[in-house]
C-alpha positions in Angstrom: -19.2 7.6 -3.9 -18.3 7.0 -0.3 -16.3 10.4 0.8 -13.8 9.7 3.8 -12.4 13.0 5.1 -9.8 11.9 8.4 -6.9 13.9 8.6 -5.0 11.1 11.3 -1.6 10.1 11.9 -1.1 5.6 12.8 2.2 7.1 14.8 4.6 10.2 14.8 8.0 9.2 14.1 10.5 11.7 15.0 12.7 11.8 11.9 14.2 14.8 10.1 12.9 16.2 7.1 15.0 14.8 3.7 14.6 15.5 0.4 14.1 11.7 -1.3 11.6 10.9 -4.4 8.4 9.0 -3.7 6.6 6.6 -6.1 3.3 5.8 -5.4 1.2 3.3 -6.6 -2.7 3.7 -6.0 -5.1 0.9 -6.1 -8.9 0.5 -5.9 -10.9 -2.3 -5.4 -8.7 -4.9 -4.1 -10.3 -7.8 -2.1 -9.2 -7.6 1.6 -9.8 -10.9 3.7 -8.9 -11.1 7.4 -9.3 -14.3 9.4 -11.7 -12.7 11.6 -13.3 -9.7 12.7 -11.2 -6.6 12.2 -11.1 -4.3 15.7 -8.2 -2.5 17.1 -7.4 -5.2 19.4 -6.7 -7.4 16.2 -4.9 -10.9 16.2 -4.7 -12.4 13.4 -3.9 -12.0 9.7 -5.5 -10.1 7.2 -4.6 -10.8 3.1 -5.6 -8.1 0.6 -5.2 -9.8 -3.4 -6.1 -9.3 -6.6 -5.3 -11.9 -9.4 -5.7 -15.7 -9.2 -8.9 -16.4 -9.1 -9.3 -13.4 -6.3 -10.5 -10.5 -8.6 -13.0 -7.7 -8.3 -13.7 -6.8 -12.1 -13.4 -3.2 -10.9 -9.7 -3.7 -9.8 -7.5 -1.7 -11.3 -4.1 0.4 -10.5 -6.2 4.1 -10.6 -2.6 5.6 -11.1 0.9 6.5 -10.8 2.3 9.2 -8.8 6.2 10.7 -8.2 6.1 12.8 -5.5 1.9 13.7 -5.0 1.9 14.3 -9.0 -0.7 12.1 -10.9 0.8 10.8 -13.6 -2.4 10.0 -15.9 -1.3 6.1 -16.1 -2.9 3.3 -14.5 -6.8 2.1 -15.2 -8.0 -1.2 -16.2 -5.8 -4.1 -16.9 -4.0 -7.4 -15.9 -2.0 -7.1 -12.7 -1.7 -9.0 -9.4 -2.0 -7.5 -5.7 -0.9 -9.6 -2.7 -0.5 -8.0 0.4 -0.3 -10.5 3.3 -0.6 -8.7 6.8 -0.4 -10.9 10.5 -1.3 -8.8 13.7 -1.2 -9.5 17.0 -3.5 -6.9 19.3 -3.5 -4.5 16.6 0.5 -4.3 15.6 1.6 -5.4 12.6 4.3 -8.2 13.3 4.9 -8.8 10.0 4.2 -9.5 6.3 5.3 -9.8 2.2 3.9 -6.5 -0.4 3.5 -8.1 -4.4 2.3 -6.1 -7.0 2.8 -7.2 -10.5 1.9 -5.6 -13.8 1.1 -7.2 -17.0 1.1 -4.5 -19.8 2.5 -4.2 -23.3 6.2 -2.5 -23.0 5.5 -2.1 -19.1 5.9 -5.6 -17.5 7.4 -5.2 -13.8 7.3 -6.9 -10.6 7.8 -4.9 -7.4 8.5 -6.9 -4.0 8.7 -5.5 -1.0 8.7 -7.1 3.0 7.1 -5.4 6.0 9.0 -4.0 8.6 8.6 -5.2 12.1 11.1 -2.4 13.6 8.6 -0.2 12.6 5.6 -1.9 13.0 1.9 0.2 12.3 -1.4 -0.4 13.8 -4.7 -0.7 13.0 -7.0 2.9 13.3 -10.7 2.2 13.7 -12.7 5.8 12.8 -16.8 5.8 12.6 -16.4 2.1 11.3 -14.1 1.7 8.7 -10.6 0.9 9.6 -7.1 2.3 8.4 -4.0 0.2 8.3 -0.3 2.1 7.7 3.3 0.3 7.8 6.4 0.4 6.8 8.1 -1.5 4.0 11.6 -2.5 3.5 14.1 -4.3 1.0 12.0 -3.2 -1.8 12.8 -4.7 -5.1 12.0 -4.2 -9.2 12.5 -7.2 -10.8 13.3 -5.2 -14.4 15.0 -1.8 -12.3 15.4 -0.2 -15.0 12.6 -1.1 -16.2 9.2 1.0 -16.8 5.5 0.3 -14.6 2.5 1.3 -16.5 5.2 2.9 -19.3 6.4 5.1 -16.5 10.3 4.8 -16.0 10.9 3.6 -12.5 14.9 3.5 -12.8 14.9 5.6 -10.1 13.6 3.7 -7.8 14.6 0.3 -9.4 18.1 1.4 -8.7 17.7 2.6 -5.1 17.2 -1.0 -4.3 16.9 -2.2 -1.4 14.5 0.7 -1.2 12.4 1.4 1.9 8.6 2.7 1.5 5.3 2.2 3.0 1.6 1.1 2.4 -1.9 2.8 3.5 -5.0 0.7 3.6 -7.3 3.4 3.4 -10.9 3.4 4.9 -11.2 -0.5 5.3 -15.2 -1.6 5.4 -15.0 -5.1 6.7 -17.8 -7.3 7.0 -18.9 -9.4 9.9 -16.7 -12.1 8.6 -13.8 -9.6 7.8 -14.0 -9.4 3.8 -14.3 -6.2 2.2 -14.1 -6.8 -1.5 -13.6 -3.1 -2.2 -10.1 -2.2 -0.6 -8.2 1.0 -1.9 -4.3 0.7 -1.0 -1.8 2.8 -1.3 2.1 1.9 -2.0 4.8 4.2 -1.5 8.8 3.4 -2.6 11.2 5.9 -1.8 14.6 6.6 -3.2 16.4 6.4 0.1 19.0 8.8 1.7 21.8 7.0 3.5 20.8 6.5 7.4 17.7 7.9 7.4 14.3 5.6 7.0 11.3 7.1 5.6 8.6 9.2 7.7 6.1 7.2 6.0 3.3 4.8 6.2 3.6 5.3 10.4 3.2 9.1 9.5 0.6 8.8 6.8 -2.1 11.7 6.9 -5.3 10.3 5.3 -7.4 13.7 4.2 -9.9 13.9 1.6 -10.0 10.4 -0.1 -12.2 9.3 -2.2 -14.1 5.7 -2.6 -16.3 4.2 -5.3 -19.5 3.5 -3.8 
């Protein structure tokens, strides 16, 4: 097991402190691709996918969490990952978030764009790189619906919801593939006029990586 211990904020966002319920969605070995080599400087685009035809057999959705809680769902099944990322010198100018799941009583479809407002940057730290942003006009495609047999009504009906994604301890190689990604998706039940300290303000500490 690889250990990655960096407690490190991509940007501090001066926004007030709101009480709003977060779904996250945590994913391990997803294959990341990026047309090049990854560096800080970074121009370019960089694809992370799971599902057709692009699969690590390890993939799998580790779990489901509502607001830092584990919820002892997730593990091996069928779902599809696509999270398409273009850069230019390091800031995120753009992108599309696609996770689907394929389980009995639990089919959903969350969709998501990336926010160039609030763009996030790449973070390189003794090699490996982390990659936050900021997602907007987030969408269920069953809202009230479950994900994993977890009820995600809540957030399904919060749509257009905002959230964020966290490419945690990213171990390119020289021709910018790391088949072993672990990415983090956060959706938020919003409070009017007020967007998410998230992604931007992501602390990484004391995550864990299959070796």
């Amino acid at each position: 097991m690889k250990i990655r211990t960096a407690m490190l904020t991509l940007a501090a966002l001066a926004i007030p402190a709101v009480a709003q319920s977060q779904l996250q969605i945590d994913t391990n070995a997803i294959v990341a691709e990026a047309s090049g080599p990854l560096s800080e400087d970074f121009t370019g685009s960089l694809v992370l996918s799971h599902g057709g035809g692009v699969t690590d057999p390890d993939g799998r959705i580790l779990d489901l969490l509502i607001d830092g809680t584990r919820q002892h769902t997730g593990g091996t099944m069928d779902f599809s990952y696509l999270l398409s990322l273009t850069f230019d010198s390091g800031r995120i100018t753009g992108g599309e978030l696609r996770i689907g799941v394929d389980d009995t009583g639990s089919e959903n479809v969350y969709e998501a764009i990336v926010s160039e407002a609030v763009s996030g940057s790449i973070i390189e730290i003794a090699g490996q790189f982390m990659i936050g942003g900021q997602t907007e006009g987030g969408t269920f495609a069953d809202p009230n619906g479950t994900l994993i047999g977890l009820d995600v009504s809540d957030w399904g009906n919060a749509a257009p919801a905002l959230g964020s994604f966290a490419i945690i301890g990213l171990n390119p190689d020289g021709n910018g593939i790391d088949p072993d990604a672990d990415v983090d998706v956060f959706v938020l039940t919003p409070t009017p006029g007020v967007l998410p300290a998230l992604g931007m303000g992501l602390a990484f500490c004391s995550r864990r990586r299959r070796g």
